[in-house]
N, C-alpha and C positions, 0 to 999 in steps of 0.2 A: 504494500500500500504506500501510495506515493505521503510524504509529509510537506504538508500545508508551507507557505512561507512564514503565514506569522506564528508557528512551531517551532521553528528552527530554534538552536540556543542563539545565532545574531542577531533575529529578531529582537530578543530579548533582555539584550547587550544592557539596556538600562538598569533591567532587575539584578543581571549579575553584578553589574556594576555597586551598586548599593548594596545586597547583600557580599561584594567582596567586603566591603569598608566594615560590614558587621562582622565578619569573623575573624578581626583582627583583634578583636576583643577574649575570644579563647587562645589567642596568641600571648595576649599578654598572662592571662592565665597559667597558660603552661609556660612560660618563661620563669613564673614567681617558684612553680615547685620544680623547674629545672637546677633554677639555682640554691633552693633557701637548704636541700637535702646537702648539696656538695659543699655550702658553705662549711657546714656542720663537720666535716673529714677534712678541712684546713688548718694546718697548723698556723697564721696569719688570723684565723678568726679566735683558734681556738685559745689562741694564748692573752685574748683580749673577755670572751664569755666563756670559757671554759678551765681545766686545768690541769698540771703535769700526771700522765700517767705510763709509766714507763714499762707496765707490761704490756703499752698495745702497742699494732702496729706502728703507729706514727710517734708512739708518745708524748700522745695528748689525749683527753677524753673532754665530757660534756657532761656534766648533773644530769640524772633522769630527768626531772623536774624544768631543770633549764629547755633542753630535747624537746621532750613535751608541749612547751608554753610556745617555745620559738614555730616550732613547724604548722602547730595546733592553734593557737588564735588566730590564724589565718582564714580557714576552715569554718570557727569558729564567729567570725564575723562573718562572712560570706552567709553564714544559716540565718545570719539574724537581718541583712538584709535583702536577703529572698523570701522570708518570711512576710516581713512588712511589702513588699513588692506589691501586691492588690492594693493595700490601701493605698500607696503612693499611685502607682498607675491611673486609681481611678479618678486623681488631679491631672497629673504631668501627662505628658507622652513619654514614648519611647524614646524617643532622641532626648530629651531634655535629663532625663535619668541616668543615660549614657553620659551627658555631660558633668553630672552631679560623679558619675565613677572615675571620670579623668581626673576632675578635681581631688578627687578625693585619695586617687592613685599616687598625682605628683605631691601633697603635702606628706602622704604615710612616706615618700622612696625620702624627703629633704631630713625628715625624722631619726630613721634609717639611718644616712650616711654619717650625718651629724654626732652622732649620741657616741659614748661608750659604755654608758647605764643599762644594765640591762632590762629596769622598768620600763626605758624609754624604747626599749627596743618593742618591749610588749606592745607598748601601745599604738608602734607603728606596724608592726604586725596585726592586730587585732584591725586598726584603718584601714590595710591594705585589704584587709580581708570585706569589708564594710564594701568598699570600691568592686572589687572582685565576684562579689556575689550580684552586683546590678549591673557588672557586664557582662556575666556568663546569664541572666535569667533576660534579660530586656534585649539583648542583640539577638536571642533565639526567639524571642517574642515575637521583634520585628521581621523574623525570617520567615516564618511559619506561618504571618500574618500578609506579608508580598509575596510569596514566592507561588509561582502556579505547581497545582496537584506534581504536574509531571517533575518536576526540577526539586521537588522539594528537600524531598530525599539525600539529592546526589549534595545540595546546599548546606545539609548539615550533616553528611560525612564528610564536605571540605569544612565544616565545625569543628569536628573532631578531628580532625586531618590538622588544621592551625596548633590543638590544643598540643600535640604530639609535637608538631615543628616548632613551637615555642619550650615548651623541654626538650628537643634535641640541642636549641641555640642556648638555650641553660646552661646543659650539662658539657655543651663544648669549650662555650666561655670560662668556665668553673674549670676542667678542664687545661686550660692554657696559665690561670693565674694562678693555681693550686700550688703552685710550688712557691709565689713569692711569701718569704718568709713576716711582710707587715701588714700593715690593715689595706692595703691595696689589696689584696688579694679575693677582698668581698667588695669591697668598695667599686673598682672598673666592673663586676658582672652587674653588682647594684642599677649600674649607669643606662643599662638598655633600660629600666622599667619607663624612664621617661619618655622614651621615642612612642611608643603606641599611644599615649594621652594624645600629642601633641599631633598623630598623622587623623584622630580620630576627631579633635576637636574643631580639626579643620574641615576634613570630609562632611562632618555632619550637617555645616553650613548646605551643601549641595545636592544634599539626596530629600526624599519627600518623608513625612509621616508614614506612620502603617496605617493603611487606608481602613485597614479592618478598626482601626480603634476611634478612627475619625468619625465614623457611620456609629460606631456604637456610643458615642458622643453628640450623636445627631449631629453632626457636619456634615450633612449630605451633599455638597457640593466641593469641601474640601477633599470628600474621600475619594470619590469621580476625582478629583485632578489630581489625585494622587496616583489612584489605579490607572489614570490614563496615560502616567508617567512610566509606570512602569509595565504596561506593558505593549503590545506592538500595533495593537486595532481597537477602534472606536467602541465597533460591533461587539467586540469579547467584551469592551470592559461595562456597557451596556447589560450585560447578563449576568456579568460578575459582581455588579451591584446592586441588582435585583435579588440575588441569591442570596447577598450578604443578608442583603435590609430583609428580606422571608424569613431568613433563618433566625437573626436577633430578635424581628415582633415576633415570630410562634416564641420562644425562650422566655421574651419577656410574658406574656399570657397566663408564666409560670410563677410569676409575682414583678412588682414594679419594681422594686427596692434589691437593689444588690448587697449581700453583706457577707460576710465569713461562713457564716452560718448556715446560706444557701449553697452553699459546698455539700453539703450531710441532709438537708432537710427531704428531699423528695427520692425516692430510688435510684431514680437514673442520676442526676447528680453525684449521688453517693456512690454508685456504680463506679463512674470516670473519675472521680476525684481517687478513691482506692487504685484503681488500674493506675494511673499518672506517678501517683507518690512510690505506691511498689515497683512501677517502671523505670525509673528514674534510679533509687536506691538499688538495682540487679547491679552497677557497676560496685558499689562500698561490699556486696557480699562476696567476690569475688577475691578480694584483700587486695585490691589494684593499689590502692593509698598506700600500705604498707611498701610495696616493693616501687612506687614512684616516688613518692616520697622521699625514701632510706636509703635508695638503691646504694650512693657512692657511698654512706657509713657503713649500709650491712656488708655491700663487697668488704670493704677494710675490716670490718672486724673478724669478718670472714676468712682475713687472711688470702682475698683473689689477689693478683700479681695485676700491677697497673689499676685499681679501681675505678679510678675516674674514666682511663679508658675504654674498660670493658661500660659505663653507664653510657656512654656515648656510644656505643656498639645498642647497647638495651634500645635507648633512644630509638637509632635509624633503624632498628629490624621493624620495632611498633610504626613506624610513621612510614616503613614498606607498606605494610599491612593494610593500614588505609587505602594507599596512592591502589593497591589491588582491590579494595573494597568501591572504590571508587568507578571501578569498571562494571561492575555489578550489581551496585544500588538501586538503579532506575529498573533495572530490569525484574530480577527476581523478589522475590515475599521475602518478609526479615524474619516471621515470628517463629518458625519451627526450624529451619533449616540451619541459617545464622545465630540466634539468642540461647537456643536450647543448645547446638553443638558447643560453641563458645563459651558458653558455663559452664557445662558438662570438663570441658577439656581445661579448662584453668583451674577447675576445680582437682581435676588427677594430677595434671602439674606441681600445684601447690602440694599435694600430697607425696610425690615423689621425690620434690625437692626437698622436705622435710626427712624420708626415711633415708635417701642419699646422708645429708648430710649428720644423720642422725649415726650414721653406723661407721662413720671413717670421717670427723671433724679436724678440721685445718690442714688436711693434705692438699697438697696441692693437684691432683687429680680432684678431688672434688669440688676445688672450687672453679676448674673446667668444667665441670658438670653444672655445679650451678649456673655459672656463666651460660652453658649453651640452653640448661632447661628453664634458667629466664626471659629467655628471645622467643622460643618457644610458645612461653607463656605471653609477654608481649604481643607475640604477632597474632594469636588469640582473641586476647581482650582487645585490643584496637580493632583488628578486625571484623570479630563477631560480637560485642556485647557496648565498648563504649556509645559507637554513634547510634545505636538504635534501643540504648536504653534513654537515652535523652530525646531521643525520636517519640518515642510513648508518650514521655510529660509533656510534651508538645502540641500533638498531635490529638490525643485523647479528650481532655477539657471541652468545658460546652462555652459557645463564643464570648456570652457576656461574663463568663468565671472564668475566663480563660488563664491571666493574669493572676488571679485569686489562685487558680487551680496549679498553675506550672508552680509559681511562687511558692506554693506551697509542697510542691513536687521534689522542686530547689535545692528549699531548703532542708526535708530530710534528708535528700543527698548529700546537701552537705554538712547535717549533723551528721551521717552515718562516716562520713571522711571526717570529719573532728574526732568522734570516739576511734575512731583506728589511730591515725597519727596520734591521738592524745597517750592508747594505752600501750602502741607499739613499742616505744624505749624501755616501756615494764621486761616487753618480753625478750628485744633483743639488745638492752644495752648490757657489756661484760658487769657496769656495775648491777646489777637489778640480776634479772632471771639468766641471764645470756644464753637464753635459746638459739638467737641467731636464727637459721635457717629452719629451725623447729616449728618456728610460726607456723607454716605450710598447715600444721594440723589440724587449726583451727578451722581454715578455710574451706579447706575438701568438703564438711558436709553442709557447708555454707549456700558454697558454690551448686553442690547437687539438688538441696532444698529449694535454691530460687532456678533450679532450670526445670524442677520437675511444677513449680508455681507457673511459670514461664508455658508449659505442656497443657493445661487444666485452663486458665484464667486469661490469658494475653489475646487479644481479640488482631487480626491481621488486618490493618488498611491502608498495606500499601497502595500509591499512585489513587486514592481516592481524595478528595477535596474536601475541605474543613468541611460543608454543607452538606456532603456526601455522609461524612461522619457522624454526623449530627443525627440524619435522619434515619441510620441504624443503629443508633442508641436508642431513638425515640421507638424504632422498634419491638425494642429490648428482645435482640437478638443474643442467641448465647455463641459463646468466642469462636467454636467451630463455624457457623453458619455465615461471620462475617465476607470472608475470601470469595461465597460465591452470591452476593446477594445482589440484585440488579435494581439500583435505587430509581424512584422514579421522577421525585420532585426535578432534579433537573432537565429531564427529559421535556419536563410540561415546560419548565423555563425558555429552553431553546427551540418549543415547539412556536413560542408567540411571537409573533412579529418583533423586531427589537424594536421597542420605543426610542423615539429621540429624547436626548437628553435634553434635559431646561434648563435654560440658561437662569 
């Protein structure tokens, strides 16, 4: 079958465009935990927050407790502002929130550089994190909100694809200064976090609203010039605002008043709000945070040979993984094929790596082995579970909660990455438990329990349209039946003459 011209991805050079600028926001994301794990394996950092310990590798260690606070308020701010994300939304736009994360990006990195307090360090950690959580939740907002059915998909596995290639340029950075023995050594990786405010506060000047938030705002003339921005014919965006504004009045019919509350109150609500938040959370069960996070300490304490090198190896095998995932996004289903294998498989990883290093510690064969059954595991979770568990929280939400619903998705994401980072140094720092690679154990039946959730519950919609979605929840179809259900409302839509727009 021949494809349409204004199908094409040229066509729609505008949307890529504007969603390029958005996901440079999980670039900077994955930049913070490229670098803040490596920081932590510097003797340069360590001789400033940490202190002499002459039976590890490097002789130098880090307090549990220090460990903990540094990597984990991060995390920990990100949860608290995904949480509040509905109610801010339901003022700001998306861009304007975006702007509130730059700012609030460049005062945490000035903090940061500045300080050698370690309180002070908390609290620019703890900000950076505050920053960090409204630009991983509001640039996927915006994405999921412009982007058409077809392209969506492949838009936020270059999501996660940024997130990856911002810890790769972490962990290479980190990497090259590791060795200077003074506080430059955190200080020049520190230096990138400025560049993405500053490319993102200018972009935003240039790209439109998300049209979907404009109409559910009653802007119906803004949100027409927004959809008509982005994308290639009059005719489509004529339909695609008919669709919007149908699908918001049936929702709203459901009550006037939007609140937290209507998350829970009626079944189907309730439905999508459970699917988004446990969709989202399948990456923390995984124990992805522990080994992104940790990676260049756990190598060291590990005893691997070059650790910073082998994290940068970790790095590009994950963000392979993608650039392959990338080829297959649009095409095939995520929910059986991809989410269940890719648990399934990180979950025996985890556990392999666990008894490996459990039966022959600190040799140097096994910290080959670890090495290669971390890529492994890498190319795994990037591939099959990160961008289509953030795909769910997106995807799933009903229009006018949509905000309320990811927000809330978000943020137990990123509580569940807080309690890992938070209780990980328990497990693998030499002072505390020094499991080390032990951890593995926890996660095997982590990992099996959210893919066999993943089997039962996970409803499949790919290549279907927010409006598409909607109307098999309204349904209340159960998760098998969604893949082959032949929705009708838009069918009636594109059946009626397309109205001209009013000026």
């Amino acid at each position: 079958m021949a494809i349409r011209d204004d199908e094409t991805m040229r066509a729609h050079w505008r949307c890529f465009a504007a969603c390029g600028l958005m996901v440079l926001s999980p670039f900077q994301y994955g930049i913070d935990f490229g670098l803040i794990g490596g920081l932590q394996a510097m003797p340069g950092f360590l001789k400033i927050y940490g202190h002499p310990a002459p039976e590890t590798a490097i002789g130098w260690n880090i307090s549990t407790v220090r460990q903990q606070l540094i990597t984990s308020l991060m995390t920990l701010g990100a949860f608290v502002s995904s949480a509040t994300a509905g109610l801010i939304a339901a003022k700001l736009g998306r861009k304007a929130c975006l702007r509130m994360a730059c700012l609030g990006c460049v005062v945490s990195n000035i903090i940061m550089m500045t300080t050698t307090d370690i309180n002070a360090l908390y609290v620019g950690r703890l900000l950076n994190g505050l920053a960090n959580g409204y630009f991983m939740t509001f640039s996927q907002l915006f994405i999921q909100e412009s982007s058409p059915a077809k392209y969506r998909g492949l838009f936020l596995t270059a999501f996660q694809f940024c997130t990856s290639l911002g810890t790769l340029i972490g962990t290479i950075v980190d990497w090259a200064t590791a060795s200077r023995a003074d506080r430059s050594a955190f200080l020049i990786p520190l230096g990138l976090i400025y560049i993405v405010p500053l490319i993102l506060t200018v972009g935003l000047f240039f790209i439109p609203e998300s049209p979907r938030w404009l109409i559910l705002q009653d802007r119906i003339e803004d949100g027409y010039k927004s959809l008509e921005w982005l994308r290639p014919t009059g005719a489509q965006v004529d339909i695609e605002v008919a669709e919007i504004k149908a699908a918001i009045d049936k929702e709203r019919e459901m009550g006037s008043e939007v609140s937290l509350l209507d998350m829970f109150k009626n079944p189907i609500d309730r439905r999508r709000t459970v699917l988004a938040v446990c969709g989202v959370t399948l990456q923390a069960a995984t124990g992805s945070m522990f080994i992104i996070s940790y990676k260049a300490y756990f190598f060291t304490m590990a005893r691997v040979s070059n650790p910073f090198a082998m994290g940068c190896v970790l790095s590009a095998i994950g963000l392979l993984a993608i650039v392959v995932n990338l080829l297959i996004v649009v095409r095939y289903g995520r929910r059986r094929v991809l989410l269940m294998t890719g648990l399934g498989t990180c979950g025996i990883l985890q556990l392999i790596v666990a008894v490996v290093y459990d039966k022959n510690p600190g040799a140097r064969a096994t910290g080959v082995v670890l090495v290669a059954l971390s890529c492994l595991y890498m190319m795994s979770y990037n591939g099959m579970v990160a961008t289509y568990a953030w795909l769910c929280g997106g995807e799933l939400p009903s229009q006018r909660l949509r905000s309320y619903t990811f927000g809330l998705g978000a943020a137990a994401g990123f509580l569940a990455a807080w309690i890992t980072t938070f209780t990980a140094p328990y497990f693998i720092n030499p002072d505390s438990l020094n499991w080390g690679p032990r951890y593995g154990y926890i996660w095997f039946p982590s990992s099996i329990v959210a893919a066999v959730w993943v089997y039962f519950f996970l409803p499949e919609v790919q290549g279907r349209t927010l409006e598409e979605i909607d109307e098999m929840f309204e349904a209340r179809l159960p998760a098998r039946k969604f893949r082959g259900y032949k929705c009708v409302r838009r069918l009636v839509m594109e059946e009626k003459p397309s109205a001209q727009h009013e000026e």
